[in-house]
PDB file of the backbone (N, CA, C, O) and the ligand in Angstrom, with CONECT records:
HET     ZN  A 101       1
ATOM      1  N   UNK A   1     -30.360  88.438 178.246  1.00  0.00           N
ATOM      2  CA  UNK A   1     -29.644  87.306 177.629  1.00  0.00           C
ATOM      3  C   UNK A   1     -30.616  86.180 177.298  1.00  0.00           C
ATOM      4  O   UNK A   1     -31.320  85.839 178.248  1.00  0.00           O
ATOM      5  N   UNK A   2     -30.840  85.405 175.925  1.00  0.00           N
ATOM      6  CA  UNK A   2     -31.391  84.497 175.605  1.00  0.00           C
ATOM      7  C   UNK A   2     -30.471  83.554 175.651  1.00  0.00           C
ATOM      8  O   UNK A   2     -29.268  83.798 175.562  1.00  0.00           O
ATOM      9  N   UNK A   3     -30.990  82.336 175.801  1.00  0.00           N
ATOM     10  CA  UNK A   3     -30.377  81.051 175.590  1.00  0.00           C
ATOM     11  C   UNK A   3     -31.370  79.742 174.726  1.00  0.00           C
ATOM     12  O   UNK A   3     -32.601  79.756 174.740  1.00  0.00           O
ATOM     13  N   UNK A   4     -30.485  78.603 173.969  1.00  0.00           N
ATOM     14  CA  UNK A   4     -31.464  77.943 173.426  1.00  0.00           C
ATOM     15  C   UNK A   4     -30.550  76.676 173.473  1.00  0.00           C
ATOM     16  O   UNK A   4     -29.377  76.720 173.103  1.00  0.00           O
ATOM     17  N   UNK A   5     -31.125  75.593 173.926  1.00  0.00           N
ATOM     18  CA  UNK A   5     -29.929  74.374 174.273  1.00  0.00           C
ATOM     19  C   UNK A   5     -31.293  73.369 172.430  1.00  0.00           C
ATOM     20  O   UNK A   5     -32.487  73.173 172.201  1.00  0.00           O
ATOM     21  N   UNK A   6     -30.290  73.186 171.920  1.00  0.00           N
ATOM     22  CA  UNK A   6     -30.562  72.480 170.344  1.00  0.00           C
ATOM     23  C   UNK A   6     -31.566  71.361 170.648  1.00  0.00           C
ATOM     24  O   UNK A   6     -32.577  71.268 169.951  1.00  0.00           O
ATOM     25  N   UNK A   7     -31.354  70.570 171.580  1.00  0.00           N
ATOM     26  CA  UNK A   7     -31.664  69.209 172.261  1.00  0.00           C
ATOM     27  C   UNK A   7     -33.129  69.599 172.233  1.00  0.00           C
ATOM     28  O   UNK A   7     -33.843  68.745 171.708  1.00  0.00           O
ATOM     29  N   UNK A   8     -33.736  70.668 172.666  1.00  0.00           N
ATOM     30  CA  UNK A   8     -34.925  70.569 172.810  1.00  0.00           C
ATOM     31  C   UNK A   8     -35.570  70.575 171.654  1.00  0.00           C
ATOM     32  O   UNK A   8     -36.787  70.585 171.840  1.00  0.00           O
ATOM     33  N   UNK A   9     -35.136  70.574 170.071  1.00  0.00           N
ATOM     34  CA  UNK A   9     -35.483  70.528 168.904  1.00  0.00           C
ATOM     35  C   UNK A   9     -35.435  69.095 167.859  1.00  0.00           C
ATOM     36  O   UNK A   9     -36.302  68.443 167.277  1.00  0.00           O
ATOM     37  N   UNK A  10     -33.551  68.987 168.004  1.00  0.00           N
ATOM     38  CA  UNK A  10     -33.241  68.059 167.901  1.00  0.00           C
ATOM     39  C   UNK A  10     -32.692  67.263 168.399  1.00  0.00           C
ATOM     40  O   UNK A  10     -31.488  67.489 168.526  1.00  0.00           O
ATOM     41  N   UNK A  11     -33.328  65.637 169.071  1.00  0.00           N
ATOM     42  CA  UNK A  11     -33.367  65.284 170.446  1.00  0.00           C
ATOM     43  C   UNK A  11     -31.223  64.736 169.929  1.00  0.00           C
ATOM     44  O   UNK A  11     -30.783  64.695 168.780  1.00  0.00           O
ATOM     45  N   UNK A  12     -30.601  64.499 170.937  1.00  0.00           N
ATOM     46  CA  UNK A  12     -29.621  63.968 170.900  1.00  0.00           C
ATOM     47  C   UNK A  12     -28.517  64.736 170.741  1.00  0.00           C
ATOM     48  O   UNK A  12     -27.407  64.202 170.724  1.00  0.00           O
ATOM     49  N   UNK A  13     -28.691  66.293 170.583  1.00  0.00           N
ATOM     50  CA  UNK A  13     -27.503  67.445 170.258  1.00  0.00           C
ATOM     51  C   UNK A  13     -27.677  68.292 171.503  1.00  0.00           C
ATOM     52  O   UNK A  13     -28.652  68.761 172.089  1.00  0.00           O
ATOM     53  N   UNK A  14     -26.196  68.314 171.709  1.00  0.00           N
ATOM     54  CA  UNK A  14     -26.280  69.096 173.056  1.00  0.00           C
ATOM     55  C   UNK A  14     -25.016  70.415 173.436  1.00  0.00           C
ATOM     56  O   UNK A  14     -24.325  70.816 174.373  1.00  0.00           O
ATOM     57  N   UNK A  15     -25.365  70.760 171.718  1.00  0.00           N
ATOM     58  CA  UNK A  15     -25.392  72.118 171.731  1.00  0.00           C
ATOM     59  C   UNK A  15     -26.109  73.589 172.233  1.00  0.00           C
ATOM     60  O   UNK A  15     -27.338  73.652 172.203  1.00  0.00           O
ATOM     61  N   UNK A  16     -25.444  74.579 172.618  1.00  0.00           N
ATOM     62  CA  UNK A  16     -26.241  75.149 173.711  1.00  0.00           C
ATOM     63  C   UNK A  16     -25.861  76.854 173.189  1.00  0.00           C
ATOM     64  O   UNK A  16     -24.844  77.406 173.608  1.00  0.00           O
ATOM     65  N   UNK A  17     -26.450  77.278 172.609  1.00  0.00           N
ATOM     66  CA  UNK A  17     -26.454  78.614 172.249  1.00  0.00           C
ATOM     67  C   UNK A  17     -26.632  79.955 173.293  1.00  0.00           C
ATOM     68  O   UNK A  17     -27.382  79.816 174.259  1.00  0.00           O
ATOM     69  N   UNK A  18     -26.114  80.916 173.137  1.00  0.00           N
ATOM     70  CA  UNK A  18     -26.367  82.402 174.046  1.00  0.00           C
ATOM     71  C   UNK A  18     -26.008  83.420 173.228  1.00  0.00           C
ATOM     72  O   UNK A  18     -25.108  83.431 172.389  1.00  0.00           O
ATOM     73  N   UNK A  19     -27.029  84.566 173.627  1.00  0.00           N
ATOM     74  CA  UNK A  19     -27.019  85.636 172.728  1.00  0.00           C
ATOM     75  C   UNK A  19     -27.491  86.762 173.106  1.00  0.00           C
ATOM     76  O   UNK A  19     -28.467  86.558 173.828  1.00  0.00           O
ATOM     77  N   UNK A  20     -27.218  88.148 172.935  1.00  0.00           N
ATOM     78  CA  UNK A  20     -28.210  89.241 173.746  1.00  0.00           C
ATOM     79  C   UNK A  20     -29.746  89.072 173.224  1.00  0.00           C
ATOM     80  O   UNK A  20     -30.525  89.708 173.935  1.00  0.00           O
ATOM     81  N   UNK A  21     -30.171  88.589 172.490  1.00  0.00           N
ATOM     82  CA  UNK A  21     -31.583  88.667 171.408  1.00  0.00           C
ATOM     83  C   UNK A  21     -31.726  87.172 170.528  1.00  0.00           C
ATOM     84  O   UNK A  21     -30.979  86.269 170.151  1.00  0.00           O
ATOM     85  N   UNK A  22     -33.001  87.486 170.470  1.00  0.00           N
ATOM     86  CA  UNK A  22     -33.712  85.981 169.757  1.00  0.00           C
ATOM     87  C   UNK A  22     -32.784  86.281 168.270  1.00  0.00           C
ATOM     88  O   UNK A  22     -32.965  85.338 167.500  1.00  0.00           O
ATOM     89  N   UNK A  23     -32.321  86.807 167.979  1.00  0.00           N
ATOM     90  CA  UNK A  23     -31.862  87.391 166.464  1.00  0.00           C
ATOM     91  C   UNK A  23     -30.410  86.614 166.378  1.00  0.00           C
ATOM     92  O   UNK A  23     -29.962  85.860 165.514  1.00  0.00           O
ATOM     93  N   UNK A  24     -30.028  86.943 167.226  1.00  0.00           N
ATOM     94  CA  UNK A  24     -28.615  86.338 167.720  1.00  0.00           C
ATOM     95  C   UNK A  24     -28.352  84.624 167.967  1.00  0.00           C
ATOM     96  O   UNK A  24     -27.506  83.829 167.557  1.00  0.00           O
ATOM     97  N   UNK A  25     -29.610  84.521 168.904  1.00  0.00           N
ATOM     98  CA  UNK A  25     -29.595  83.096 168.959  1.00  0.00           C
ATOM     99  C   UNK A  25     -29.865  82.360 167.144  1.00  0.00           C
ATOM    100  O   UNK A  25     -29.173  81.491 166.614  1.00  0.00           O
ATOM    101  N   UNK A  26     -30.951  82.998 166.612  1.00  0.00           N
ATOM    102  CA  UNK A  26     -30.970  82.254 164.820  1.00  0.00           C
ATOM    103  C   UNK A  26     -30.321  81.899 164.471  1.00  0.00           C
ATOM    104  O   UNK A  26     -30.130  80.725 164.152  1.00  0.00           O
ATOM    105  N   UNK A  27     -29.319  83.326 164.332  1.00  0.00           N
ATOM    106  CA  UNK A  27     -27.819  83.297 163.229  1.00  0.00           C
ATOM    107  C   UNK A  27     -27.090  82.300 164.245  1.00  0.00           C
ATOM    108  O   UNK A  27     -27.176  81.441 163.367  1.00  0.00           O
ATOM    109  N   UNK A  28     -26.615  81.798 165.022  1.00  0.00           N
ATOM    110  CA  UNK A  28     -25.902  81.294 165.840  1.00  0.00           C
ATOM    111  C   UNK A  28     -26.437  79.535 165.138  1.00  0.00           C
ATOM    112  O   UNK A  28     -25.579  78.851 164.580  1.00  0.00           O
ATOM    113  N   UNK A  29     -27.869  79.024 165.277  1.00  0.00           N
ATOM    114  CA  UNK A  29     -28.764  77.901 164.792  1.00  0.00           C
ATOM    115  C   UNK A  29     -28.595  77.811 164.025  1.00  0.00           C
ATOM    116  O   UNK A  29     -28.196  76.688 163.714  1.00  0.00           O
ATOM    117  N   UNK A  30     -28.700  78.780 162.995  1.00  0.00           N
ATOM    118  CA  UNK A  30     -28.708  78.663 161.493  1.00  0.00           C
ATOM    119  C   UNK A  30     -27.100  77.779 160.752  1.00  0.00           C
ATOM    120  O   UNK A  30     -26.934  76.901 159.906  1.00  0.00           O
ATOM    121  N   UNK A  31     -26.129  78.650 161.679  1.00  0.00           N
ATOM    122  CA  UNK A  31     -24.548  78.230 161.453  1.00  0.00           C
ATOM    123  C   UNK A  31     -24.661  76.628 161.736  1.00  0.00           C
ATOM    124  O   UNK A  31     -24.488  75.656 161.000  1.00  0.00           O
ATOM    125  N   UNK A  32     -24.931  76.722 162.754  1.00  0.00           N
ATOM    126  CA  UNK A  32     -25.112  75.170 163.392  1.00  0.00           C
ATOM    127  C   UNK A  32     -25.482  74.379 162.173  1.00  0.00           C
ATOM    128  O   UNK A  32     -24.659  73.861 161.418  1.00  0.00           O
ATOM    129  N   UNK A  33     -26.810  74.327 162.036  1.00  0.00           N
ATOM    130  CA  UNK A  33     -27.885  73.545 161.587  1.00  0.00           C
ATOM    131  C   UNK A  33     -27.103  73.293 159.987  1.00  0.00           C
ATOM    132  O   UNK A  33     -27.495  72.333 159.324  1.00  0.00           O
ATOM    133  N   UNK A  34     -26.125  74.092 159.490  1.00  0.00           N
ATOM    134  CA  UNK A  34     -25.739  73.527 158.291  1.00  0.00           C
ATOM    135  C   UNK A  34     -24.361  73.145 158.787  1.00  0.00           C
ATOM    136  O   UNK A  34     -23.757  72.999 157.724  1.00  0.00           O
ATOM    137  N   UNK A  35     -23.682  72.948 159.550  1.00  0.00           N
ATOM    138  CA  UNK A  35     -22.370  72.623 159.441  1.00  0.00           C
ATOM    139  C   UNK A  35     -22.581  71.349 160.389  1.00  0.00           C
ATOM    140  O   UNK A  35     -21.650  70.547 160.309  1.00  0.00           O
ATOM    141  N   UNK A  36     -23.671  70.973 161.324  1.00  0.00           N
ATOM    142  CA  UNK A  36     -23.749  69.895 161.943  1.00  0.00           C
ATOM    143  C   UNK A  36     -24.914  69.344 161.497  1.00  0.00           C
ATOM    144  O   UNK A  36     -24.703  68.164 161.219  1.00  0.00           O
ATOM    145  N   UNK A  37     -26.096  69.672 161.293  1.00  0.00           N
ATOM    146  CA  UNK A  37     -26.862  69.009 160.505  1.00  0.00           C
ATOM    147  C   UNK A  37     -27.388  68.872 159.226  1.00  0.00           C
ATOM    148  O   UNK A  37     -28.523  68.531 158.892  1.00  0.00           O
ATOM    149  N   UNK A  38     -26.212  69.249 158.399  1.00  0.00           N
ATOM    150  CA  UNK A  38     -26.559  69.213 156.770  1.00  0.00           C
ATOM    151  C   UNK A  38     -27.602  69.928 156.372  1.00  0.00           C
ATOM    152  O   UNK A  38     -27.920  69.636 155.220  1.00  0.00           O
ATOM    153  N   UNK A  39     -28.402  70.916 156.957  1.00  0.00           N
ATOM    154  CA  UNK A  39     -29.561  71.798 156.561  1.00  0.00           C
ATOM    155  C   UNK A  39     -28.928  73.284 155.887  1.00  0.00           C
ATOM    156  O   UNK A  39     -28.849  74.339 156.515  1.00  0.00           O
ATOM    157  N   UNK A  40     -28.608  73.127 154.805  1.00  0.00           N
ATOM    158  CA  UNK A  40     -28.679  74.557 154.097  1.00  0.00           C
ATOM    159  C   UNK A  40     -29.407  75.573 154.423  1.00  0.00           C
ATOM    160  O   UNK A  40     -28.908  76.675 154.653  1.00  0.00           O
ATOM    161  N   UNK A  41     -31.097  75.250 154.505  1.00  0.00           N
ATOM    162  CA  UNK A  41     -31.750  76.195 154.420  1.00  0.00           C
ATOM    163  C   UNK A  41     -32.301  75.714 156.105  1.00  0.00           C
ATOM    164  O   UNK A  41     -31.844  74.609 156.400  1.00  0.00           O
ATOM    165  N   UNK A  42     -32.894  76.137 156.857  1.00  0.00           N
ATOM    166  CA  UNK A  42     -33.664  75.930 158.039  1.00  0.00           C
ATOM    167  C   UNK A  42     -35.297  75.654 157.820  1.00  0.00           C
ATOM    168  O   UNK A  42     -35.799  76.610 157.229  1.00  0.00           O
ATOM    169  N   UNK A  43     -35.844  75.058 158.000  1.00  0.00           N
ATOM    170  CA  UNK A  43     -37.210  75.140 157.324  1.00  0.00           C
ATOM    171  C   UNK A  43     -37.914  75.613 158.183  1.00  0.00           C
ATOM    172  O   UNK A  43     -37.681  75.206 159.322  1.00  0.00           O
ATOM    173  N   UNK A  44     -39.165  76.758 157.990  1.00  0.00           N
ATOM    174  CA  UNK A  44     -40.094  77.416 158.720  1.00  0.00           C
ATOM    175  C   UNK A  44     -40.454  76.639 160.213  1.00  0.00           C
ATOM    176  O   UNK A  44     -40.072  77.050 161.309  1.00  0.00           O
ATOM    177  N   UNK A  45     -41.123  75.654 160.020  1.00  0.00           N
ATOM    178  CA  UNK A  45     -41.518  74.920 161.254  1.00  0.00           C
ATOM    179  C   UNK A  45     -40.560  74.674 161.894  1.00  0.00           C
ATOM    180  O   UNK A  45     -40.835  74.703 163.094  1.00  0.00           O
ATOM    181  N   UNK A  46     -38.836  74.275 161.555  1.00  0.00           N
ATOM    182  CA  UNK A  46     -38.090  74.741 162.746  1.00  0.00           C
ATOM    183  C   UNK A  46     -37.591  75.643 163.375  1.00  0.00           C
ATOM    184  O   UNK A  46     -37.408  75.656 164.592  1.00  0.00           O
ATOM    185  N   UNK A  47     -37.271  76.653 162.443  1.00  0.00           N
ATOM    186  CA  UNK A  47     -37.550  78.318 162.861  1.00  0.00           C
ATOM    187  C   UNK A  47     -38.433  78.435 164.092  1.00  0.00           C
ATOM    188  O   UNK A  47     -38.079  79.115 165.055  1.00  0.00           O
ATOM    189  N   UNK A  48     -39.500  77.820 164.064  1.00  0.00           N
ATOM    190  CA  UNK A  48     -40.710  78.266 164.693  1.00  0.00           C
ATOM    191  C   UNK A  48     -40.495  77.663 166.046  1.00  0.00           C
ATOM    192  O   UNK A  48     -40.295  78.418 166.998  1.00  0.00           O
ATOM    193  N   UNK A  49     -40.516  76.462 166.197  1.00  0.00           N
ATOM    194  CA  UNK A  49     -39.638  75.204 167.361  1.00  0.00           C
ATOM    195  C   UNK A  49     -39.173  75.927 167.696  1.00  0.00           C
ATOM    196  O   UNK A  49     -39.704  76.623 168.562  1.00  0.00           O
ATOM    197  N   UNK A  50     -37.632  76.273 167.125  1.00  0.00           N
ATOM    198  CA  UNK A  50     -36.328  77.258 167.974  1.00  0.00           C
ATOM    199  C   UNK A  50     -36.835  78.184 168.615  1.00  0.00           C
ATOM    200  O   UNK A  50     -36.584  78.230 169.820  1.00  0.00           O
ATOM    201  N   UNK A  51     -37.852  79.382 167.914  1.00  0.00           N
ATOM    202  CA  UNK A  51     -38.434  80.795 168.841  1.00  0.00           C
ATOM    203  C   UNK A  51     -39.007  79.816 170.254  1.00  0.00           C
ATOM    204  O   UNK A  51     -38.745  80.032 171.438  1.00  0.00           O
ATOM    205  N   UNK A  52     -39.716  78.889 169.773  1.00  0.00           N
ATOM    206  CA  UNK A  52     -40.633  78.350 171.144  1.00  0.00           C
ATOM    207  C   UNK A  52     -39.884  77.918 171.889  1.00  0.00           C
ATOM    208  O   UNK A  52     -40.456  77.603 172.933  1.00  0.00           O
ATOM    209  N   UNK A  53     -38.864  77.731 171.897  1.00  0.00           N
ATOM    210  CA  UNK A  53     -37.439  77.218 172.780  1.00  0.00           C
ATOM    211  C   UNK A  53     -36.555  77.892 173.548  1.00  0.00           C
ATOM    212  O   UNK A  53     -35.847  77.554 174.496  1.00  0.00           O
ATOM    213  N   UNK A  54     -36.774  79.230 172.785  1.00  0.00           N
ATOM    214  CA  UNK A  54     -35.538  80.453 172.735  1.00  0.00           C
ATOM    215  C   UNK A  54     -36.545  80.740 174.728  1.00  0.00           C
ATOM    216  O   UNK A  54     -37.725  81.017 174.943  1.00  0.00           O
ATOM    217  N   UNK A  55     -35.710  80.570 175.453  1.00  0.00           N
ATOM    218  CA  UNK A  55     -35.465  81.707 176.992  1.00  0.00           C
ATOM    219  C   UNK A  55     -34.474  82.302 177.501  1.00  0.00           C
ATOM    220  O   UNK A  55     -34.617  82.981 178.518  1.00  0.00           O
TER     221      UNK A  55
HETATM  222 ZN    ZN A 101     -27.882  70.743 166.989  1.00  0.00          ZN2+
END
């Protein structure tokens, strides 16, 4: 089981993701990241943040 709490990316959200796989946790961020933070697309360097986050 992975987990990824948002906060450690973007400070002040304390949204908290779980998933069997880092794959799971994305799609889960990705949903997020446009319906709470107006990001359509995710941009690489936070992609990258999130993996470094993902335990
Ligand atoms: Zn968030």
């Amino acid at each position: 089981m992975k987990s990824f709490a948002c906060g450690d990316v973007v400070p002040g959200c304390h949204r908290r993701f779980t998933a069997d796989d880092q794959e799971g946790i994305l799609w889960q961020v990705a949903a997020h990241a446009r319906e709470d933070h107006g990001l359509e697309v995710v941009p690489q360097p936070v992609v990258d943040a999130v993996i470094a986050h993902i335990r």
